[in-house]
KEBA-475804 format. One record per residue (C-alpha): x, y, z; chain. Coordinates in pm, whole numbers, plus 50000, padded with zeros to 5 digits. Layout:
residues N
> px	py	pz	chain
> X	Y	Z	A
...
***
This chain:
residues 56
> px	py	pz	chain
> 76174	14026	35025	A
> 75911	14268	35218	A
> 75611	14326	35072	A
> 75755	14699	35101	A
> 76089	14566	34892	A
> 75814	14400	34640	A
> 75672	14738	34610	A
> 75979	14954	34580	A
> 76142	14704	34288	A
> 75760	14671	34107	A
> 75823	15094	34103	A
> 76173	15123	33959	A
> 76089	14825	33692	A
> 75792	15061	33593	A
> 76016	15369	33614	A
> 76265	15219	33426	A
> 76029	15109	33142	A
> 75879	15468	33142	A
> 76225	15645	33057	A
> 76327	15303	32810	A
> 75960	15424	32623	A
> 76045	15805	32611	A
> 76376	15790	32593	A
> 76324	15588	32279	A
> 76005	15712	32107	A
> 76155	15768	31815	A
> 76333	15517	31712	A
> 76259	15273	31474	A
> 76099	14919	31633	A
> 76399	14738	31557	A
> 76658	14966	31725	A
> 76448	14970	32027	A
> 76438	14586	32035	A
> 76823	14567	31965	A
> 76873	14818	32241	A
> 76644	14620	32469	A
> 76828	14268	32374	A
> 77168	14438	32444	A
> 77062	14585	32795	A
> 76959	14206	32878	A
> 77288	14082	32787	A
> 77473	14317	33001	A
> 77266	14254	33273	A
> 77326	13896	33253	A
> 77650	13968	33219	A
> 77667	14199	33551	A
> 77487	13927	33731	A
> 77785	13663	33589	A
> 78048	13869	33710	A
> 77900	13940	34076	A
> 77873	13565	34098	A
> 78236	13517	33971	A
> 78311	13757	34220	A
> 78159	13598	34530	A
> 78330	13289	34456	A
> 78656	13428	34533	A
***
């Protein structure tokens, strides 16, 4: 990756964890965490299923 593509994707991740902050400021700690563990899951799960896919 570019140093400009290391840039770009180190701005969404902090984007991203700006909206997951306001999006959820008030919610209780342990809905916020749930959420968090279930968006990690279906990531991994996205990334499982493109790799399924590019087997075929």
């Amino acid at each position: 990756m570019t140093d400009e593509g290391v840039a770009r994707l180190a701005a969404f991740r902090r984007h991203q964890r700006a909206a997951f902050e306001f999006i959820t400021r008030d919610w209780p700690v342990d809905e916020r965490l749930q959420l968090a563990r279930l968006l990690i899951k279906y990531v991994d799960s996205v990334a499982q299923a493109q790799g399924a896919s590019a087997d075929r």
